[in-house]
C-alpha positions in Angstrom: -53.7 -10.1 11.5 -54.1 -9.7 7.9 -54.0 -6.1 8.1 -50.5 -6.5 9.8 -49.2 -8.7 7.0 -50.3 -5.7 4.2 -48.5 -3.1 5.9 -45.3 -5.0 6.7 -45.7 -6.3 2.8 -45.9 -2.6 2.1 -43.1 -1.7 3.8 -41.3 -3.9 2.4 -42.5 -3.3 -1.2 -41.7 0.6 -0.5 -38.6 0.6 1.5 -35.5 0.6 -0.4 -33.5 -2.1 -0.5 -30.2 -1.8 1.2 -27.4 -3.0 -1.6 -24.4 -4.6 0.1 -21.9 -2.1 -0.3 -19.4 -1.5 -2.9 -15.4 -1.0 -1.9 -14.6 2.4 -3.4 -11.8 1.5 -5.5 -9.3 4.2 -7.6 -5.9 4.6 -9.1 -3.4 6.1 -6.9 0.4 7.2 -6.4 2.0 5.5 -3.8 4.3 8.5 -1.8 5.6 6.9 0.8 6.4 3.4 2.7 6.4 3.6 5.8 6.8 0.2 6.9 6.0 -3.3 5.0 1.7 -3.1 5.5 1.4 0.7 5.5 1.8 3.3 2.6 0.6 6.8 1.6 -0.9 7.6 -1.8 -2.1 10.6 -3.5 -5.6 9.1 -5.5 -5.1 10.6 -9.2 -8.0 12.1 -8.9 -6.5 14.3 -6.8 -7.5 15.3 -2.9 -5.5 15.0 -0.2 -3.0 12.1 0.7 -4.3 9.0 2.6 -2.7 6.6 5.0 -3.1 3.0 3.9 -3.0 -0.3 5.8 -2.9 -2.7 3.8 -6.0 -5.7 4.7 -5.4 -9.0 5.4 -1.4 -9.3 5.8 0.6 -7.8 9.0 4.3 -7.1 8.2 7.1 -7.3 11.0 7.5 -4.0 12.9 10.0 -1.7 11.9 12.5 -2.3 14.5 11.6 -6.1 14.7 13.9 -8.6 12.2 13.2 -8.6 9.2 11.3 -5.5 9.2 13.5 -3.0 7.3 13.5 -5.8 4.8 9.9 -6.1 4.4 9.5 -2.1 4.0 12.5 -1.7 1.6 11.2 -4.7 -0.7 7.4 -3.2 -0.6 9.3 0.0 -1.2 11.0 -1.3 -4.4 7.5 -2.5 -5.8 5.1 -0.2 -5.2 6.9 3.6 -4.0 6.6 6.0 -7.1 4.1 3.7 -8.5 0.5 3.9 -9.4 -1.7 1.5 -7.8 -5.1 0.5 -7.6 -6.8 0.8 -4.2 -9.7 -1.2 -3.1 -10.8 0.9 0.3 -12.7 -1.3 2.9 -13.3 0.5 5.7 -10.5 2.2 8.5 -9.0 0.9 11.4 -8.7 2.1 14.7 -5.7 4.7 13.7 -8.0 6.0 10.9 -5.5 4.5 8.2 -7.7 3.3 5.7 -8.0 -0.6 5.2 -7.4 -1.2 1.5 -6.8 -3.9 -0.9 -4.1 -3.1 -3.5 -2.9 -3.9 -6.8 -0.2 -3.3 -9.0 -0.2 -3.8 -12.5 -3.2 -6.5 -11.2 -1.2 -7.9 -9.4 -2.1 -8.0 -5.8 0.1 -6.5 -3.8 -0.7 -8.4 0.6 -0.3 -11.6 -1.6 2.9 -10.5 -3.6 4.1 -9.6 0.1 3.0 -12.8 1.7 3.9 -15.0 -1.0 8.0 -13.4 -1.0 8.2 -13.9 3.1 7.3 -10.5 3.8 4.7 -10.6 5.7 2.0 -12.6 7.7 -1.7 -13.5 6.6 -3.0 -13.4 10.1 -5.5 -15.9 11.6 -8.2 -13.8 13.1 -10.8 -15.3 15.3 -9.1 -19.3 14.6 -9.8 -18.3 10.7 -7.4 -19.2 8.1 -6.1 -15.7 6.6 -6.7 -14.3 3.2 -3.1 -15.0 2.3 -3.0 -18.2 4.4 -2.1 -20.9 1.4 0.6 -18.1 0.2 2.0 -18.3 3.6 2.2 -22.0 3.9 4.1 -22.2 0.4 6.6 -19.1 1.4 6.8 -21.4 4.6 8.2 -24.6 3.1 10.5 -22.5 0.5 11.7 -20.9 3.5 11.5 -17.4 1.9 12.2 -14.6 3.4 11.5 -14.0 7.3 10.5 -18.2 7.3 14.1 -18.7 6.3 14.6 -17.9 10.2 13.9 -20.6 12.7 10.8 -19.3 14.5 10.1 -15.8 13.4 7.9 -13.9 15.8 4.6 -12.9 14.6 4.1 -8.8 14.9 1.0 -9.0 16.9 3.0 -11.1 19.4 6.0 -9.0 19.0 3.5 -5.6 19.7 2.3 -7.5 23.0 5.6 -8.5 24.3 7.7 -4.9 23.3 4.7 -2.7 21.9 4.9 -0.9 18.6 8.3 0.7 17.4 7.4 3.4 15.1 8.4 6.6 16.2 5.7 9.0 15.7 6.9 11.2 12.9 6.7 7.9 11.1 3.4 7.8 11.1 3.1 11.5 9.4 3.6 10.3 6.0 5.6 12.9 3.4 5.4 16.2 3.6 
């Protein structure tokens, strides 16, 4: 038994330890907008382009109210703009899942905080954005100033998604 407890202390000792890891974060160019949660950027580094959702908010579809507004006001804050993007992981679309900020300002909670977007509960959690939500609620600011605006994910599962392909291309 005491033999065991060496070699698993050795292991231990010898293995290396796993750091938690880092979001790769860089300054960018945003392209494109093509809707109020996704964007393309060219990383000043240079490389190619990359597709970015942006984490923790979910922005009306494109042909859902309010979601022309929501891509034309992300559009007037961050298009032509550089950026600073946080990447933390991809979705299922292979978009990258990114934090970003402009001028350090980040840019899911600018979009929450105006009405522009959700912070969406995942899993009966609170999201990210959630306190920014409740105060863009009670101003009624942007899509709150309607009645009972329809979450995307709801308005996805009712009517499914509205961007037409070449959308989802990014500029050429």
């Amino acid at each position: 038994m005491s033999c065991l407890r060496l070699l698993v202390a050795t292991l231990l000792v010898l293995l290396p330890h796993a750091a938690p890891a880092q979001p790769r974060s860089y300054p960018a160019v945003v392209l494109h907008v093509s809707d109020g949660d996704t964007v393309w950027v060219r990383p000043a580094r240079g490389g190619p382009r990359v597709q970015v959702r942006l984490l923790g908010v979910d922005a009306p579809e494109i042909c859902q109210r309010f979601g022309e507004q929501s891509r034309d006001a992300l559009s007037r804050f961050v298009l032509r703009r550089t950026v600073i993007v946080e990447e933390h992981g991809r979705d299922d679309y292979d978009r990258v899942l990114a934090k970003m900020r402009r001028q350090g300002q980040d840019v899911g909670g600018w979009l929450v905080g105006n009405g522009l977007a959700w912070s969406p509960t995942f899993r009966r959690q609170p999201g990210p954005y959630d306190a920014l939500q409740t105060q863009a609620r009670e101003a009624r600011r942007g899509l709150w100033a309607a009645a009972h605006p329809l979450e995307p994910r709801t308005f996805r599962r009712l009517r499914g998604s509205c961007t037409p392909p070449a959308a989802t291309q990014g500029p050429s």
